[in-house]
matplotlib code that plots the C-alpha trace (Angstrom):
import matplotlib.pyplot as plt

x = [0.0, 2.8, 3.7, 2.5, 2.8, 5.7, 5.0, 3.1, 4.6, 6.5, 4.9, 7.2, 3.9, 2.0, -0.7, -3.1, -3.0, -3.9, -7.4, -7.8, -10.9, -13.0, -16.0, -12.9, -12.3, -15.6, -16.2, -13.4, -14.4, -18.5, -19.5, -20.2, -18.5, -19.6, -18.9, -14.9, -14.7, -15.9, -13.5, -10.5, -11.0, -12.0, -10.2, -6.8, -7.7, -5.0, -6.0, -3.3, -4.1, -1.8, -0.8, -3.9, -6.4, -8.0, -9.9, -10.9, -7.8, -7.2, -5.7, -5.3, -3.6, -5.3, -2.7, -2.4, -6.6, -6.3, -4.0, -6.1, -9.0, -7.7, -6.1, -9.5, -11.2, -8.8, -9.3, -13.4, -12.9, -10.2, -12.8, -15.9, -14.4, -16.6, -19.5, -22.7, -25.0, -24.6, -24.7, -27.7, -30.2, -32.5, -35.2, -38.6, -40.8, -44.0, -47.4, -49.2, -52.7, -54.3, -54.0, -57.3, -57.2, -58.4, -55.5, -52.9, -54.7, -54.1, -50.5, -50.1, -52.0, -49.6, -46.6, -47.9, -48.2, -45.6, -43.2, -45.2, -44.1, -40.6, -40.3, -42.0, -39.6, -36.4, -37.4, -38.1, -34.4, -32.9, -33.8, -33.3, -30.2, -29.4, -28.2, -27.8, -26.2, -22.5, -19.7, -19.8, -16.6, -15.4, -14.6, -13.0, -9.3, -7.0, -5.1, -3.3, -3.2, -0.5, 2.6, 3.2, 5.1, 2.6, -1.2, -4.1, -7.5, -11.0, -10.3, -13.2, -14.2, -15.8, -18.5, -17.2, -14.8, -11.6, -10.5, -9.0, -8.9, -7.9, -6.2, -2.3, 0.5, 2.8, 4.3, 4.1, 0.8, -2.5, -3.8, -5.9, -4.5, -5.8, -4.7, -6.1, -6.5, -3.5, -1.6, 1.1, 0.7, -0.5, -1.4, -1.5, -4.5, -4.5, -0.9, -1.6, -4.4, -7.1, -6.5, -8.4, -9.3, -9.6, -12.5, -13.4, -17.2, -17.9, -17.3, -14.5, -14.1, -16.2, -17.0, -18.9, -21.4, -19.2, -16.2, -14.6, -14.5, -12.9, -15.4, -13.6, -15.0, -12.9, -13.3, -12.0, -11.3, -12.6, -16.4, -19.5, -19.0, -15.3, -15.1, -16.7, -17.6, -18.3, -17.6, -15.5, -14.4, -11.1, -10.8, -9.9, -7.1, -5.8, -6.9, -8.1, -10.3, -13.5, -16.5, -19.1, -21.7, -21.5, -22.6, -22.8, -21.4, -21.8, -23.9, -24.8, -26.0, -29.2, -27.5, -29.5, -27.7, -31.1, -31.5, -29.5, -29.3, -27.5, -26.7, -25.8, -23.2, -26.2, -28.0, -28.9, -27.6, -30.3, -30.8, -32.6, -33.4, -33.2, -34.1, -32.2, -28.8, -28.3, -29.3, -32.8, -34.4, -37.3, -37.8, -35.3, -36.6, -35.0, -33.3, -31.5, -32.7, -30.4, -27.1, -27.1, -25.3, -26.6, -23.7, -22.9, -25.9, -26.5, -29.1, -30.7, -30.1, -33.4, -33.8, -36.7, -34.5, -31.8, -29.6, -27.6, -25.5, -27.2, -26.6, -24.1, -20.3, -17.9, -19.3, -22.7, -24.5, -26.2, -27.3, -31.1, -33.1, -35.7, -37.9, -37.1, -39.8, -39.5, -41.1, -40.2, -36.5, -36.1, -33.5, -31.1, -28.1, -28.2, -24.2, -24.6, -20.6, -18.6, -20.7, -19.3, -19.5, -22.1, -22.4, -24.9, -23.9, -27.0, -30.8, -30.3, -26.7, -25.4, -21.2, -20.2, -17.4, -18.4, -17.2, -17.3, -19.0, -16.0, -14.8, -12.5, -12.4, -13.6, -14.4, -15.8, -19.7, -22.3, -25.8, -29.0, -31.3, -34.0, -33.1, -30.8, -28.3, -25.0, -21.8, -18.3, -16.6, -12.9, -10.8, -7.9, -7.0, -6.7, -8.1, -10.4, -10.7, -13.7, -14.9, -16.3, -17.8, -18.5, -22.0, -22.4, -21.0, -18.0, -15.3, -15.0, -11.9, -10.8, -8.4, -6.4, -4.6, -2.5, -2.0, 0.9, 0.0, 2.8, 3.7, 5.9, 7.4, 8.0, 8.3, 6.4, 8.4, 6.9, 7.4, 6.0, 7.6, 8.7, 8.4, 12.0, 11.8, 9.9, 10.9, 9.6, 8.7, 9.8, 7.5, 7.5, 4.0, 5.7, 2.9, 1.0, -2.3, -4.9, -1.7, -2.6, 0.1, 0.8, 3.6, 5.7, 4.0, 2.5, -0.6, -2.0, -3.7, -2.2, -3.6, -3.1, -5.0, -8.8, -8.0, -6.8, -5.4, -4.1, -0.5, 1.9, 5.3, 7.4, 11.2, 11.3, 9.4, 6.1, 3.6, 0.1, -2.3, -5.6, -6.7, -9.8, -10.5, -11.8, -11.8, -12.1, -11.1, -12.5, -12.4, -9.0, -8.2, -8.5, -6.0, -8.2, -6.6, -4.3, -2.7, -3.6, -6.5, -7.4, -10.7, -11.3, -14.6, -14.6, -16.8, -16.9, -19.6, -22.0, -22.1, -20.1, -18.6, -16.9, -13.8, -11.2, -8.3, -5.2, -2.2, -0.5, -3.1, -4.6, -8.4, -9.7, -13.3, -16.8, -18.2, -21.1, -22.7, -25.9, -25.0, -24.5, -21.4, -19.2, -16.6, -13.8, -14.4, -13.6, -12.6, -14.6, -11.7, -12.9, -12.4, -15.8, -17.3, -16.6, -18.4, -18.7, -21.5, -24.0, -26.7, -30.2, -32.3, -29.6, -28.0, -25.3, -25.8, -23.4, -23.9, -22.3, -21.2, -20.6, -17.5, -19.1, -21.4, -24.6, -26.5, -25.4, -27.3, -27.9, -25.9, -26.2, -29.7, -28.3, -26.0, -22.6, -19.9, -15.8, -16.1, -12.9, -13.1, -11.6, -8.8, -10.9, -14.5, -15.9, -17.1, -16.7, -16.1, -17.6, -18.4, -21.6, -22.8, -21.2, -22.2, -20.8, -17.4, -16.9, -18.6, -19.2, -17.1, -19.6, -19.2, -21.6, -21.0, -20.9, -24.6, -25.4, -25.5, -24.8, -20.8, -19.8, -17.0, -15.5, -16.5, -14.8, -15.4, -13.4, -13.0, -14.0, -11.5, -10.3, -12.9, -10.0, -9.4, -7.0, -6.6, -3.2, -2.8, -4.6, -7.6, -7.4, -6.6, -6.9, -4.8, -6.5, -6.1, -7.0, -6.1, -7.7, -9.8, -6.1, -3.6, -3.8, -1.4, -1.9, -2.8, -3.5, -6.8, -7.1, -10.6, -10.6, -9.3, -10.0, -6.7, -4.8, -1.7, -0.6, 2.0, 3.5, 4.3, 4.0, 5.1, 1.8, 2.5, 2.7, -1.0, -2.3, -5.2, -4.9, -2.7, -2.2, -0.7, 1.8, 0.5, 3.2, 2.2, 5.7, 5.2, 2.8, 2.9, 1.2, -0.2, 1.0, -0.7, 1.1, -0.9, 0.5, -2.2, -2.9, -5.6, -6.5, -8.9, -11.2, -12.7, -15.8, -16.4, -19.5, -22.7]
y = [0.0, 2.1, 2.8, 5.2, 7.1, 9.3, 12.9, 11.7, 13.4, 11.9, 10.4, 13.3, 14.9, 14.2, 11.6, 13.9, 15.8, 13.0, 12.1, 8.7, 8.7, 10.6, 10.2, 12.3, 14.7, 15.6, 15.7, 17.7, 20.6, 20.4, 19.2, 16.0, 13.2, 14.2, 17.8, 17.5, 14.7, 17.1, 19.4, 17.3, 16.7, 20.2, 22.8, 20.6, 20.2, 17.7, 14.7, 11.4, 7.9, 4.6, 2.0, 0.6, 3.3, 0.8, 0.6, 3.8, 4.1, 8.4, 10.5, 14.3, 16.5, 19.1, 21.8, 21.2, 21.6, 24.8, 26.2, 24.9, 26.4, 30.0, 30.4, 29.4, 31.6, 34.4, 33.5, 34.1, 37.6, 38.6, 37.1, 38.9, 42.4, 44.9, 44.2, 45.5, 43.4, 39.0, 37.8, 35.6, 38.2, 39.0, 41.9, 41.0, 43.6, 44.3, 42.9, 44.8, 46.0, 44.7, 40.9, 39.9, 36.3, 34.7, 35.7, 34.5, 31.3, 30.7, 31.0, 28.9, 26.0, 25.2, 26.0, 23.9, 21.2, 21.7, 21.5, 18.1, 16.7, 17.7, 16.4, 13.1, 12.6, 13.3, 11.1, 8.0, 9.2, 9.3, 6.0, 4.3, 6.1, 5.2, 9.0, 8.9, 5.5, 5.0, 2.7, 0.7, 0.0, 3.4, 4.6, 0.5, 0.4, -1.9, -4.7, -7.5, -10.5, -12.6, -12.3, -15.7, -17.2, -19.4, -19.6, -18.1, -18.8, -19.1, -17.5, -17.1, -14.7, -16.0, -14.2, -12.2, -11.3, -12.7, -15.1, -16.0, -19.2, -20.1, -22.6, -22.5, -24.2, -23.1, -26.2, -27.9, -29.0, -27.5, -26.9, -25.6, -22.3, -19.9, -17.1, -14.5, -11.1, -8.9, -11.6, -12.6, -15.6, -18.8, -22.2, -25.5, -27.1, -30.1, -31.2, -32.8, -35.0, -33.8, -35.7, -32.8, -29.3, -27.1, -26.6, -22.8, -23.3, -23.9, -22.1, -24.8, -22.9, -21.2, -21.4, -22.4, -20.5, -20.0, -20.0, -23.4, -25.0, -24.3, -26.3, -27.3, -29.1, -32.3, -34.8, -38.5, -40.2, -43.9, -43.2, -42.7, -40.8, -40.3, -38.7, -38.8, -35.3, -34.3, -31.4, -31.7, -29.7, -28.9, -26.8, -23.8, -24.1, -27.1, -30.6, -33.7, -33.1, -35.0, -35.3, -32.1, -32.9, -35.8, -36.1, -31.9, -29.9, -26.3, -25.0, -22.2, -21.4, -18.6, -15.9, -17.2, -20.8, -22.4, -23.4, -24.7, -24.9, -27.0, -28.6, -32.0, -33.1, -34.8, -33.6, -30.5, -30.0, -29.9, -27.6, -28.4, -26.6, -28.1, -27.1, -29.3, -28.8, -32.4, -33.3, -33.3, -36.9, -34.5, -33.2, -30.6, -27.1, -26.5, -28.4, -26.8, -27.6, -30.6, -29.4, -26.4, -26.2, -24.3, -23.3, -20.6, -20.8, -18.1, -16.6, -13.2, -11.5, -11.7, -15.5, -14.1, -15.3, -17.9, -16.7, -19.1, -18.7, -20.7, -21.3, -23.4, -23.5, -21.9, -18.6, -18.6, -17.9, -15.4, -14.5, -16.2, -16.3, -18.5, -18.4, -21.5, -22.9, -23.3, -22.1, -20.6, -18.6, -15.2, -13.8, -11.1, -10.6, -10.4, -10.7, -14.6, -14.4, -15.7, -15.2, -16.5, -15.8, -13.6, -12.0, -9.2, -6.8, -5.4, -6.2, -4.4, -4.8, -7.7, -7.8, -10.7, -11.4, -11.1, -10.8, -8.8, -10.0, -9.4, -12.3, -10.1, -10.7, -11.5, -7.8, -6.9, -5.7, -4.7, -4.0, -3.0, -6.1, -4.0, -2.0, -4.1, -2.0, -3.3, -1.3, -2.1, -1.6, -2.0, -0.5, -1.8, -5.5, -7.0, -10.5, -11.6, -15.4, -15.4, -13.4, -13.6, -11.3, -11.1, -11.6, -7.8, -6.9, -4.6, -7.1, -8.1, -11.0, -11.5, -13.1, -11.0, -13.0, -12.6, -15.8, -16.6, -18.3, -20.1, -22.6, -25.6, -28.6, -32.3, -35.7, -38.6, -41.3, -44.8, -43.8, -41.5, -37.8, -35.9, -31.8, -31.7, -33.0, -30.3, -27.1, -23.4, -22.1, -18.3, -16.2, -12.5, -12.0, -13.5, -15.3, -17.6, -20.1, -22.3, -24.1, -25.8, -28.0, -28.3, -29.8, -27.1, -24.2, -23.5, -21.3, -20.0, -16.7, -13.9, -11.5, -7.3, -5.7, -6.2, -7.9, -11.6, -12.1, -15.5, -15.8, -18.3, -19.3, -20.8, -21.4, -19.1, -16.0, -15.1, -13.6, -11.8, -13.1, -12.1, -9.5, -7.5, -4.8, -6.0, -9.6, -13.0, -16.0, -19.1, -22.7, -22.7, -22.1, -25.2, -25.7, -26.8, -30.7, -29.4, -26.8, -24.3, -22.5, -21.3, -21.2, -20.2, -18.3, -15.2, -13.2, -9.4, -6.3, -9.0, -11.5, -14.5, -14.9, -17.5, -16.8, -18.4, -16.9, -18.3, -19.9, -16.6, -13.8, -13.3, -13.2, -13.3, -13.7, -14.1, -17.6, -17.2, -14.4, -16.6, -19.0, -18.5, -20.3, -22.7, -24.2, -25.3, -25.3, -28.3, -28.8, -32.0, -34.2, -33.2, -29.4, -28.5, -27.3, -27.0, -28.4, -26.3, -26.1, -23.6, -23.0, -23.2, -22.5, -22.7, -26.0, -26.7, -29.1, -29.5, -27.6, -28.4, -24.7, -24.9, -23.1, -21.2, -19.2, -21.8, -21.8, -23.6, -27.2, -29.2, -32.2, -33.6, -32.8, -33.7, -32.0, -31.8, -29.4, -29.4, -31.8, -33.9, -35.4, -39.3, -38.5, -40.8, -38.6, -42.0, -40.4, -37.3, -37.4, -34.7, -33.9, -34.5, -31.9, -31.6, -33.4, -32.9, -32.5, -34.7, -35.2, -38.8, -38.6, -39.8, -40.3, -40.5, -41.0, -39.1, -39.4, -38.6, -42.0, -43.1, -44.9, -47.3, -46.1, -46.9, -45.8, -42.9, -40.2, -37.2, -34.2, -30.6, -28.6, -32.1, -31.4, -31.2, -34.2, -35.0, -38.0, -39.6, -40.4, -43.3, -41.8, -45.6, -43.4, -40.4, -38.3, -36.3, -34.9, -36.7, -35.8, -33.6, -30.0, -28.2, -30.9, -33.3, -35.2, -36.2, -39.9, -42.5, -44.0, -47.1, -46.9, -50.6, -52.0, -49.5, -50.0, -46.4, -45.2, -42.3, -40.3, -37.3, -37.4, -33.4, -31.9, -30.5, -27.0, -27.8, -27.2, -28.0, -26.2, -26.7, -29.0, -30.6, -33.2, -32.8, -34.3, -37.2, -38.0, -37.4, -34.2, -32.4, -28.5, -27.7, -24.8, -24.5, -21.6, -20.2, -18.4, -16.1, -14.1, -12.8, -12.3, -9.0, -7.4, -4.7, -2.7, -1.1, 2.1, 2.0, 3.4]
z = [0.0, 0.1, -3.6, -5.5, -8.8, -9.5, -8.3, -5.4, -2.1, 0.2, 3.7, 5.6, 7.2, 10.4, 10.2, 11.3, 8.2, 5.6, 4.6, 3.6, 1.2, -0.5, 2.5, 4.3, 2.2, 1.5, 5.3, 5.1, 2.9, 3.9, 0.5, -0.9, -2.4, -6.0, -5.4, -4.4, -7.3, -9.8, -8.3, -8.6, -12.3, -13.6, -11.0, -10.4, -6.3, -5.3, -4.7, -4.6, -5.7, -4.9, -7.8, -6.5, -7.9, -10.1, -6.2, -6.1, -3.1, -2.8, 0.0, 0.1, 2.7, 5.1, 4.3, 0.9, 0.4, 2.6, -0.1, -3.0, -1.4, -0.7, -4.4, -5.6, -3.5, -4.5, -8.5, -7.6, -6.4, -9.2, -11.9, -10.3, -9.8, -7.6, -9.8, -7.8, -9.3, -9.4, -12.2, -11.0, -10.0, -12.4, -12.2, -13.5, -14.7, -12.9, -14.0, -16.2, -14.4, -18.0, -17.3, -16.0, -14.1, -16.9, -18.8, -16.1, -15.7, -19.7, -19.3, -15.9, -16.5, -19.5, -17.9, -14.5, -16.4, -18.6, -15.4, -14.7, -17.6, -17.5, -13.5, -14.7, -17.6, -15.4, -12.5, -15.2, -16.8, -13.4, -12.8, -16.0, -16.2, -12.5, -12.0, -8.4, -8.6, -6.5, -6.9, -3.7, -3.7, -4.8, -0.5, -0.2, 1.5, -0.6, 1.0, -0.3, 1.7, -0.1, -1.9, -2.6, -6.0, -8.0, -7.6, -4.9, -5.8, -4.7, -1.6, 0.9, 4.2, 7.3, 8.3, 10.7, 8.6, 10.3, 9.0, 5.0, 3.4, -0.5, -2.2, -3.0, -4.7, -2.0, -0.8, -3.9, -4.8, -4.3, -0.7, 1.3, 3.4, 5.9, 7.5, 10.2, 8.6, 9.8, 11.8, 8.5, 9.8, 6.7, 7.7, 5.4, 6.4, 4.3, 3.2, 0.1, 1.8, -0.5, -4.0, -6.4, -5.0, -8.2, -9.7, -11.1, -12.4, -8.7, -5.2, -3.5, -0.3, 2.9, 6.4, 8.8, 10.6, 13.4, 11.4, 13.4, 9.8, 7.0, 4.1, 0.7, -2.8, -3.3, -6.3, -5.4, -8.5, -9.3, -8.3, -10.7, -14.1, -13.3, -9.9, -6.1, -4.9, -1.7, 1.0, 3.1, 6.2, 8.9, 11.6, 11.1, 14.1, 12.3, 12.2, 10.5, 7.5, 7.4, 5.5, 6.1, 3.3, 1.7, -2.0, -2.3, -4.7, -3.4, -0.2, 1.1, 5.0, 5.6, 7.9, 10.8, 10.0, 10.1, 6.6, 4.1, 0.5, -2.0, -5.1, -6.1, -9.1, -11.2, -14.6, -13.7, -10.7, -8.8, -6.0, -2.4, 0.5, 4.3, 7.7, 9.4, 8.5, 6.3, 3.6, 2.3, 0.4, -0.8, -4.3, -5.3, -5.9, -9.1, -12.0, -14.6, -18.0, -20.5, -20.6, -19.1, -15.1, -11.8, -9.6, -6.9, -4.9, -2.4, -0.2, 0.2, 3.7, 4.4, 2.9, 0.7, -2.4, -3.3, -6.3, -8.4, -11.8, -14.5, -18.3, -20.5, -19.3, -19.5, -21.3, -21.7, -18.0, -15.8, -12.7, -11.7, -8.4, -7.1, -4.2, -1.6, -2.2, -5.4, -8.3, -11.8, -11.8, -12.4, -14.6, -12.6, -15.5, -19.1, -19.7, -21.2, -20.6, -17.8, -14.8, -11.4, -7.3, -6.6, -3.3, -1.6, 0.3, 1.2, -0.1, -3.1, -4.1, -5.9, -6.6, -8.8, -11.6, -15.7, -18.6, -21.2, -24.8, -26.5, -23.8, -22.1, -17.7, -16.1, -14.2, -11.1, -11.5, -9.7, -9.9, -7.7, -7.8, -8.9, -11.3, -12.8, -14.9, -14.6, -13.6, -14.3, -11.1, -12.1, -15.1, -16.5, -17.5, -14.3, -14.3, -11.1, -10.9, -7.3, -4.8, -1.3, 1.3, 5.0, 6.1, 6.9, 3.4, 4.7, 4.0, 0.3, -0.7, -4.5, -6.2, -9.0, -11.6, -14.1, -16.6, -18.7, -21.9, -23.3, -26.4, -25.7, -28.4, -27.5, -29.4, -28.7, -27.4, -26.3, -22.9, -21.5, -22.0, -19.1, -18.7, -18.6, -22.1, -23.4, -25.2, -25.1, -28.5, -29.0, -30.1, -31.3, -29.7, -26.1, -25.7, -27.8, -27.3, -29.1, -31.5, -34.4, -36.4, -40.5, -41.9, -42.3, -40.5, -36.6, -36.1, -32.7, -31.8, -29.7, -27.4, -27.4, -24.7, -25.9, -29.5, -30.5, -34.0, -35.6, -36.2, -38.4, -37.3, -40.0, -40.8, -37.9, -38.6, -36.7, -39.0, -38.2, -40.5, -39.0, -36.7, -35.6, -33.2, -30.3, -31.5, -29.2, -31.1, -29.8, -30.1, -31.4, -35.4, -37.5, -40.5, -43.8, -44.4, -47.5, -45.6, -47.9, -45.5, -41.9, -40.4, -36.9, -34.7, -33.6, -30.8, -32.0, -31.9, -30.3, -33.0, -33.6, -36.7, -38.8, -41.0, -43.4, -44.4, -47.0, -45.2, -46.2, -45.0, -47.6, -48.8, -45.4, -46.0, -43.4, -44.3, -42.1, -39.3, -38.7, -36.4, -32.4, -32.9, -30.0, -29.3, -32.2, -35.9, -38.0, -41.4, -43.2, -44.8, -48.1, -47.7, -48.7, -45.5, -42.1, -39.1, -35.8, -33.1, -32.6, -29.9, -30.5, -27.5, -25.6, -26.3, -29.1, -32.0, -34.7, -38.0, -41.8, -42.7, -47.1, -47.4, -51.1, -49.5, -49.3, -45.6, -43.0, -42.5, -38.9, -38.9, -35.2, -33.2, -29.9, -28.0, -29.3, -29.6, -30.4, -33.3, -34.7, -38.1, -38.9, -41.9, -44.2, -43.6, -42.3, -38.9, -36.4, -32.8, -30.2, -26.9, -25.0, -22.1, -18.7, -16.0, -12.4, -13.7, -16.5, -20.3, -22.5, -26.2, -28.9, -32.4, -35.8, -39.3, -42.3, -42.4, -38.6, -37.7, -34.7, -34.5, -32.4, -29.7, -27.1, -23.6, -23.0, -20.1, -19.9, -17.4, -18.1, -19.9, -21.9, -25.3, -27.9, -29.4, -32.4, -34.8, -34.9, -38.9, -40.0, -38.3, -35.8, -32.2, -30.7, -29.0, -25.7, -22.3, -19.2, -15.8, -13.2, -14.5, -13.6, -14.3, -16.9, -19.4, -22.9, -23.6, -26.6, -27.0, -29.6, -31.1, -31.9, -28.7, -26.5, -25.1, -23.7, -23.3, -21.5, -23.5, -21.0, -17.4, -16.4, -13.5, -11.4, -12.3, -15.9, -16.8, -20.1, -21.7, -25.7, -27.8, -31.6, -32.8, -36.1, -39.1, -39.1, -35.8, -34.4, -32.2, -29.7, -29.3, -26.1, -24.6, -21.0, -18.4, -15.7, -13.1, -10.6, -8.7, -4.4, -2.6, -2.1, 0.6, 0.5, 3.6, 2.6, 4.9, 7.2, 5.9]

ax = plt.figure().add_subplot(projection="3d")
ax.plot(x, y, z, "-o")
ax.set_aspect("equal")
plt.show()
């Protein structure tokens, strides 16, 4: 908290003379908080701001506002000279003894209701506008809790707002940590104990009631549709860990503790209410519809409401509330982005992390529950990843990351490869993502700020090929099976849109704007058309996009997205909806039958698959939804064969395979992020 920019002055002076918000200085001066800001920016009053002002974090001194104050004062007087009359009086003539009432009732009326009109039009623009509506986290104080190397995430407060727990790679693998605010002091609850911790569609950490427990999400591998999940809870003094609710996702107590809500891992996720702290055998009041997930559950202050984020993962949900007894949801948000951990701080106010529909964030927003206009809170880039609060709402804990996308090479042995083995690709760009292989040339997309572009890297040379202001490729690019073209999805101005461009930039060209495109593209072996998914009513089916211009045709009716085509166009493998944690891989023919597979169940964030030539296995990612390592499924035999033995901190979100089937390129992320604090001022 003690940096600042450059021309901010020193901390020589007394303590007595700073003022540490703008509730202070306003205090301060006798004016409101509006009235000094407005100040600040049109008449130069100086006001300071930390590295941190992305908070809203300002301090001002009393001498130096006494100054300010007296040259402004004196610049009034010069300006208005010994002028004897204001320039806001004005002299009205006298009625003229002619007017008869009649006459002045002509002219009032319409004026009187003139005036009606205008004060009925501004209230209703007030309020749409949300005029008198206040960051409430403009007044916070900015503290960051850790300043460790690696990863913090999904922190969490207790409710009284003393104590901090999150997850960290600190000693090696992922744990879970907590800390009393302002003691320095960080405790390793679990010890590598807990065999899967990580899992950001879903709140992993919280409290107790009383704050003796510290509850986390853990996933035991081995049990029904690939994984066990469960809650589980230690002390918050240290301890053994034990089960806390057994067969639960995510839970949420009422602030009187007397009721509880959850959700379990099935189709759905369905979500129950009890009364008796355990779980409930009764009917659940709410199931999300096929395919789409309900996560984050969370209950008003006044238990009236329990709000939940809803909608297809990873990018397409929102904010909903339902009434505990069940009943039809209503719809909060209208970001269909990223939506994750909301909290209240109040009846009214609603924080919680978005993105953007370009696809940048997630931010930090808010809204009023009523009115329901959101506000970004935050500028900049920064990158939150969850967020808590205390149950008064004064105490608000985040997680600020910033990712490292990176592109490493590595052949294929018949052992398994180790990290050691792999090398860093340089890049112009510094960092690189979404790789896709040719023979002789390696495409990914880079990121500036708010725009992605495609790039090529051959005989050494990076070159941009593609790029569009405020563009989001996703999916990944897909190389046409000649080599000769790109085609790849891209998220911009509020439509999704699919291009293809030559292997050398040129005649970049829109081959369809109709569809609500997802997930990868795919090139059919023939390089006629290209198959991608789409949504339709809010679940994706596969769609055969003609390449010349002719409208897109449905291929597969049932949900299916991130489509891989066999080299010899016999049939195309894809991915079936999330459930709990992990998704079925399914396959049809040319002609949308159904092709025979083996069983094969992967976890979330595993969807890209590839062909090894020959088109008999495929190469994929299985592991945990942070840490997995590429392996070799036979589709005759179903026999499988890991390929890479990575280090934990060597997490791997994309991939491709070369087209000899010789070498991988991977796409490794490195997070480093804290855990910040912020102290909201009392009301």
């Amino acid at each position: 908290m003690g940096e600042s920019f450059p021309g901010t002055p020193p901390s020589v002076r007394p303590p007595e003379d700073r003022l540490d918000s703008w509730k202070e200085i306003a205090a301060y001066l006798n004016r409101d908080v509006t009235t000094v800001q407005r100040w600040e920016k049109r008449e130069g009053m100086p006001v300071y701001r930390h590295l941190h002002d992305r908070m809203g974090s300002v301090y001002a001194f009393r001498t130096d506002l006494d100054t300010w104050a007296r040259s402004r004062n004196l610049r009034a007087g010069q300006e208005n000279g010994n002028d004897a009359a204001s320039p806001n009086t004005v002299t009205l003539p006298p009625h003229s003894a002619m007017w008869t009432s009649l006459t002045k009732w002509t002219i009032i009326l319409p004026l009187a209701a003139v005036a009606a009109a205008l004060t009925i039009g501004a209230s209703v623009w007030f309020q749409r506008t949300e005029y008198f509506w206040r960051n409430p986290i403009a007044d916070a104080r900015f503290q960051t809790v850790t300043d460790f190397d690696g990863v913090e995430e999904a922190a969490a407060v207790s409710r009284d707002g003393q104590f901090v727990a999150f997850l960290s790679d600190r000693d090696g693998q992922m744990d879970v940590w907590v800390t009393q605010v302002g003691s320095g002091q960080f405790h390793n609850l679990t010890r590598g104990s807990a065999p899967e911790l990580v899992n950001p569609s879903v709140r992993t950490l919280g409290f107790s009631p009383d704050s003796s427990f510290v509850t986390f999400w853990v996933r035991k591998k081995g049990g029904p549709n690939g994984g066990d999940i469960s809650i589980w809870a230690v002390p918050t003094l240290g301890g053994q860990p034990k089960p806390y609710l057994e067969g639960v996702a995510e839970f949420d107590w009422s602030r009187d503790a007397s009721r509880l809500t959850y959700h379990t891992p099935g189709p759905g996720d369905p979500l129950f209410v009890s009364d008796d702290g355990r779980r409930s055998e009764g009917r659940p009041i709410f199931t999300a519809p096929a395919g789409l997930h309900s996560h984050f559950p969370l209950w008003a202050p006044n238990a009236a409401f329990i709000y939940f984020v809803q909608g297809s993962l990873p990018d397409k949900l929102d904010i909903w509330r339902i009434t505990p007894a069940g009943g039809t949801p209503e719809r909060i948000t209208s970001h269909s982005g990223r939506v994750s951990y909301p909290v209240l701080l109040d009846q009214r106010t609603l924080i919680y992390l978005a993105s953007d529909p370009d696809g940048s964030g997630p931010w930090l927003y808010s809204l009023d529950v009523k009115r329901r206009i959101p506000h970004r809170l935050t500028s900049g880039l920064d990158r939150y990843t969850s967020l808590a609060a205390s149950a008064d709402g004064r105490r608000l804990v985040l997680t600020l990351a910033s990712p490292k996308r990176t592109l490493w090479r590595l052949r294929i042995a018949d052992a398994p490869a180790e990290a050691s083995a792999a090398t860093r690709i340089s890049l112009t760009t510094g960092t690189g993502f979404s790789p896709r292989l040719a023979p002789n040339y390696l495409v990914y997309v880079s990121s500036t700020g708010t725009t992605e572009s495609i790039w090529k890297l051959a005989n050494g040379t990076d070159t941009e090929l593609w790029s569009g202001q405020g563009a989001r490729i996703f999916g990944g690019p897909a190389i046409s099976p000649d080599g000769r073209y790109i085609a790849f999805s891209v998220r911009q101005h509020g439509q999704t849109l699919l291009y293809v461009v030559q292997a050398d930039g040129t005649n970049a060209r829109m081959v369809t704007d109709s569809l609500d495109l997802q997930g990868a593209p795919a090139w059919a072996p023939d390089g006629q058309s290209i198959t991608s998914a789409a949504g339709d009513h809010g679940v994706p089916h596969l769609f055969r996009v003609p390449v010349d211009g002719r409208s897109p045709a449905l291929f597969v009716r049932e949900y299916s997205v991130d489509p891989a085509w066999a080299p010899d166009g016999r049939f195309v493998v894809y991915s079936g909806p999330d459930i709990g944690t992990t998704f079925s891989v399914k396959a049809v023919t040319a002609e949308a039958a159904v092709h025979p597979l083996p069983a094969l169940t992967l976890t979330r964030g595993a969807r890209h698959l590839t062909f090894l030539p020959g088109g008999r296995a495929l190469v994929l990612l299985r592991g945990e939804i942070q840490h997995k390592n590429l392996w070799l499924i036979d589709l005759e035999t179903g026999a499988e064969r890991q390929l890479t033995n990575l280090t934990p901190d060597f997490d791997i979100r994309d991939f491709d395979i070369s087209p000899d089937g010789r070498e991988v390129v991977l796409e490794r992320v490195q997070e480093h992020s804290d855990v910040v604090l912020l102290d909201l001022p009392r009301p």
